[in-house]
C-alpha positions as CSV (number, residue, x, y, z in Angstrom):
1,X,-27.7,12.3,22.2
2,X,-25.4,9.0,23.4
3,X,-22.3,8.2,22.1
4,X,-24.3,5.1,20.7
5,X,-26.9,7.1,19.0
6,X,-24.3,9.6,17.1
7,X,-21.9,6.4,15.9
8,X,-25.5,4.9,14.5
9,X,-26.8,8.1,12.8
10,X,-22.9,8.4,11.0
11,X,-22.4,4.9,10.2
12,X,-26.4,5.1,9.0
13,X,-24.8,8.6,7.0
14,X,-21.6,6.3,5.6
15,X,-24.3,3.4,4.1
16,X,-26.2,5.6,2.7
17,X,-23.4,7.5,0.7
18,X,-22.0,4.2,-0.5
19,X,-25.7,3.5,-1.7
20,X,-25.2,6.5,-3.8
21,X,-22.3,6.0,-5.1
22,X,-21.6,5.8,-9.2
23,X,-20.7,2.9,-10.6
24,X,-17.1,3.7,-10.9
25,X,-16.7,4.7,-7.5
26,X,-18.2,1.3,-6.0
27,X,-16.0,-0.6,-8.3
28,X,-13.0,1.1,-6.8
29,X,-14.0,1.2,-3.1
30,X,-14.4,-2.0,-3.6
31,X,-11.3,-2.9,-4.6
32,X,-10.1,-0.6,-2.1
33,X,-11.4,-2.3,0.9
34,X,-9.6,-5.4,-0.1
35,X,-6.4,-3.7,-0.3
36,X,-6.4,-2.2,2.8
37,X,-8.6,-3.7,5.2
38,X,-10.2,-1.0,5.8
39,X,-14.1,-1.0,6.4
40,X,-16.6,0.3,3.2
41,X,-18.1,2.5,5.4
42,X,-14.2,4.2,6.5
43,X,-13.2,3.8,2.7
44,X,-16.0,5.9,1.7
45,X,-14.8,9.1,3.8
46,X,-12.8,9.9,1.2
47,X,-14.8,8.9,-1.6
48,X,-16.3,12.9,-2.7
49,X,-12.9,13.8,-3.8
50,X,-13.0,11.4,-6.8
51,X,-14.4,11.4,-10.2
52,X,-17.5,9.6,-11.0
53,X,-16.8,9.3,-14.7
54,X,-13.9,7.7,-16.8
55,X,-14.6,11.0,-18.7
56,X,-13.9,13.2,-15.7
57,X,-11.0,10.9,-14.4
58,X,-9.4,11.3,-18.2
59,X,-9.5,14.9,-17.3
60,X,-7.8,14.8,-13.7
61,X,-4.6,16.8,-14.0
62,X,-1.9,15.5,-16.3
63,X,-4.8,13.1,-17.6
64,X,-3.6,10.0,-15.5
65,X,-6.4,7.7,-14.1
66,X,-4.9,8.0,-10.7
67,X,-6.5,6.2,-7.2
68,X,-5.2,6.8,-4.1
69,X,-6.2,4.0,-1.5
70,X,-7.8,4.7,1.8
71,X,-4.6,3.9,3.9
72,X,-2.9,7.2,4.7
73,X,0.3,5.8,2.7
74,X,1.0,6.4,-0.7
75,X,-0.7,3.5,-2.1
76,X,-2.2,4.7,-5.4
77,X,-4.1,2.2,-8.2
78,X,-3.5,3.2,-11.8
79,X,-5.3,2.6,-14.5
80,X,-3.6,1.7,-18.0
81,X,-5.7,3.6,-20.7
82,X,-3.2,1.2,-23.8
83,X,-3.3,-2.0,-22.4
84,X,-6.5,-1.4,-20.2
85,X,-5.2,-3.2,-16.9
86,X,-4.7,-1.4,-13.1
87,X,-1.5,-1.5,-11.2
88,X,0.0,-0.4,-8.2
89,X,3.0,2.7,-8.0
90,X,5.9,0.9,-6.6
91,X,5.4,3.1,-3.4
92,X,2.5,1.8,-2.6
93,X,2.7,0.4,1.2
94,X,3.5,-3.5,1.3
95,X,0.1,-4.7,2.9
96,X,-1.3,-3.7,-0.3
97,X,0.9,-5.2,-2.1
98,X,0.8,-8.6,-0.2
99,X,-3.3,-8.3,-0.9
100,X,-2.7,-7.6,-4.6
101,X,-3.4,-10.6,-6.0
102,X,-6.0,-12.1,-3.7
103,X,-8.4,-9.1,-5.0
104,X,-8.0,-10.3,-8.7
105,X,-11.7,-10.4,-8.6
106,X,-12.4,-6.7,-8.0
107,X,-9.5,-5.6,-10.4
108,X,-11.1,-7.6,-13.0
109,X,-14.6,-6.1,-12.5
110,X,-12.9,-2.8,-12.2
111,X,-10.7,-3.4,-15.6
112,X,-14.0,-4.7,-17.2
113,X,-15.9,-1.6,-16.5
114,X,-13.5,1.0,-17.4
115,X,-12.6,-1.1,-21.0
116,X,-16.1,-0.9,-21.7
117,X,-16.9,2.6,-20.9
118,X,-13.2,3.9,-22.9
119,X,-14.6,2.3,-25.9
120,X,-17.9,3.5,-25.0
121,X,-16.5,6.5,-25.0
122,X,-14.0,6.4,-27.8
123,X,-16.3,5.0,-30.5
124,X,-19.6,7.4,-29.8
125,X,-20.2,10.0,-31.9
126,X,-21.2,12.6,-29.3
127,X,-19.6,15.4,-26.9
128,X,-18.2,12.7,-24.7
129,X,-16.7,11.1,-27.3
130,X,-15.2,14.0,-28.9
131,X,-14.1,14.8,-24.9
132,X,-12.0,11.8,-25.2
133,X,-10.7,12.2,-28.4
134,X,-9.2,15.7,-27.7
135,X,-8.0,13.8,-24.2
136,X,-5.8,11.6,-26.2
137,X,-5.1,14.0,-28.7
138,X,-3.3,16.1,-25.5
139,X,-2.5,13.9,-23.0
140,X,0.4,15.1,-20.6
141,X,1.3,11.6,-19.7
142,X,0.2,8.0,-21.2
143,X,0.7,4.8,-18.4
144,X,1.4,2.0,-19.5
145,X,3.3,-0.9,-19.0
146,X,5.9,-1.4,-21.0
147,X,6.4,1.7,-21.5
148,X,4.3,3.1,-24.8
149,X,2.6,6.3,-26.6
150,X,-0.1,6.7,-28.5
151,X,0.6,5.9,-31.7
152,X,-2.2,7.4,-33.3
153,X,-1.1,11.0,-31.6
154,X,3.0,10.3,-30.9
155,X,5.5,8.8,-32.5
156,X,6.5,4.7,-30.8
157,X,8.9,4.5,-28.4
158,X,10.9,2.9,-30.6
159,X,11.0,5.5,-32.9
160,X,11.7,8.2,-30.3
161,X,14.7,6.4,-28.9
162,X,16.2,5.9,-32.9
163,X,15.8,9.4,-33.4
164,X,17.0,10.8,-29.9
165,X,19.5,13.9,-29.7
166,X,20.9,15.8,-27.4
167,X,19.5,18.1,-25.0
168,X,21.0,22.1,-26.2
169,X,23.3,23.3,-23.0
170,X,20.1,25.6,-22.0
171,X,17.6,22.4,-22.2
172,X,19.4,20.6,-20.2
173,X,20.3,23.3,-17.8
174,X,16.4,23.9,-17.3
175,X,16.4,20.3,-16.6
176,X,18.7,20.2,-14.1
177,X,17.6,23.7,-12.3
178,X,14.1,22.1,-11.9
179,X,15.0,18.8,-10.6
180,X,13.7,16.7,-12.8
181,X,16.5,14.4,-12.9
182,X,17.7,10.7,-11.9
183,X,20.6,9.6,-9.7
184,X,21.9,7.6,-12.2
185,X,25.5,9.2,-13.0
186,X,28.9,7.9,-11.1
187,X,28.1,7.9,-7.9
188,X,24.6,8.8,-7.3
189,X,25.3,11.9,-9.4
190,X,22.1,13.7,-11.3
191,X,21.5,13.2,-14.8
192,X,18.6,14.8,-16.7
193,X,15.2,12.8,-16.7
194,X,14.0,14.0,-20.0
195,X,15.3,13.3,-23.5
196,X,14.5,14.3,-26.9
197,X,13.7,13.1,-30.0
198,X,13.6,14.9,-33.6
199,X,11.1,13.0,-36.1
200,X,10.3,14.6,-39.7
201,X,11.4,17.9,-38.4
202,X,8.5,17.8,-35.0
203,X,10.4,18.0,-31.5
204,X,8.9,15.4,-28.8
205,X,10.4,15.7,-25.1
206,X,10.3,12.4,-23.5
207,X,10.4,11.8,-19.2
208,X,9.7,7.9,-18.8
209,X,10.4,4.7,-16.8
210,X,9.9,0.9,-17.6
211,X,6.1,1.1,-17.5
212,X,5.0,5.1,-17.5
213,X,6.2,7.2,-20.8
214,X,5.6,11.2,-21.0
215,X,5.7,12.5,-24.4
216,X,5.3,16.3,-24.6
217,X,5.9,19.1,-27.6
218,X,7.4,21.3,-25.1
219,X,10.5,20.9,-22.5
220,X,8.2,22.5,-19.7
221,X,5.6,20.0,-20.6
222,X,8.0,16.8,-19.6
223,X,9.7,18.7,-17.0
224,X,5.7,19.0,-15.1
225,X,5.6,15.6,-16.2
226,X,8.3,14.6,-14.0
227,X,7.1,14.4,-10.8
228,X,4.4,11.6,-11.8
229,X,6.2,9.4,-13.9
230,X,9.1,9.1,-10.8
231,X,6.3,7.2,-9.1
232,X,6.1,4.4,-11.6
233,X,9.8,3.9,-11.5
């Protein structure tokens, strides 16, 4: 077989796999191959590693609708579940950035689809929606921008910040020991990157940034946490 003949039988290969794809994933490739130039049929490589659901994204580990982009950077799409939108991590490389806005169109159709099928999902009285429910009900991390929790699961932000306290010596040691910290001390020196809260006598552990909020019942919880939500810084 020529050269010729094996780059026509896997390109033929590539089309028919984005033929196949679930609605979801088409939506996302192709907001993908706005972002980042790169061909439908090169974007699709990658494309068996991701969900084909919003249910089975929701239950991705640490239950963050997370897309990375078919750049070989660290550009990642995520997906709001309280205000509904998609936005880039700030690490995401700068030629996606730059396209950011001129693919408005796909993140629309994308934001449309994934609005409809939460509240498809949400409102349903049925397995999926009871999936969902108990999603929400433990979700490791909620994105969101500002940042926000669920209020009908977690206290508000608000209300964790006005009843904050102070991590025990052995919290914050934990903290500390595990590296989930900020360099936010006098000069560049570590400080611990979770806080708590005590509200009508429940413990929440908070890790957060301006748009991305981790709200956990256990220090481990928002320690794992950690490593996540320092992407949306």
């Amino acid at each position: 077989m020529s050269d010729a003949d094996s780059n026509s039988r896997i390109a033929y290969h590539y089309r028919l796999l984005i033929a196949g794809l679930a609605p979801l994933q088409k939506l996302m490739l192709d907001l993908d191959t706005v972002l980042t130039g790169n061909a439908p049929t090169e974007v699709v490589r990658q494309y068996h590693h991701y969900p084909d659901t919003l249910e089975k994204w929701l239950q991705e580990p640490g239950g963050n609708p997370v897309w990375y982009l078919s750049d070989s950077g660290y550009s990642r799409v995520v997906w709001s579940v309280e205000d509904g939108n998609v936005f880039l991590t700030y690490n995401s490389t700068s030629r996606v950035k730059d396209r950011w806005e001129s693919a408005q169109p796909q993140r629309k159709a994308l934001e449309d689809y994934l609005k409809a099928e939460y509240q498809r999902l949400s409102g349903r009285e049925s397995r999926a929606g009871r999936v969902v429910a108990t999603l929400l009900e433990t979700a490791e991390t909620v994105v969101a921008q500002p940042p926000m929790v669920l209020e009908t699961r977690h206290p508000k932000m608000k209300a964790l910040k006005d009843n904050r306290v102070e991590l025990d010596d052995a919290e914050r040691k934990e903290v500390m020991r595990r590296g989930a910290v900020w360099h936010h001390g006098k000069g560049g020196k570590p400080t611990p990157a979770v806080w708590k809260a005590e509200i009508r006598g429940k413990t929440y552990y908070v890790c957060n940034t301006h748009r991305a909020a981790a709200v956990k019942p256990t220090l481990k919880g928002a320690i794992r946490a950690f490593d996540f939500i320092e992407t949306t810084s």
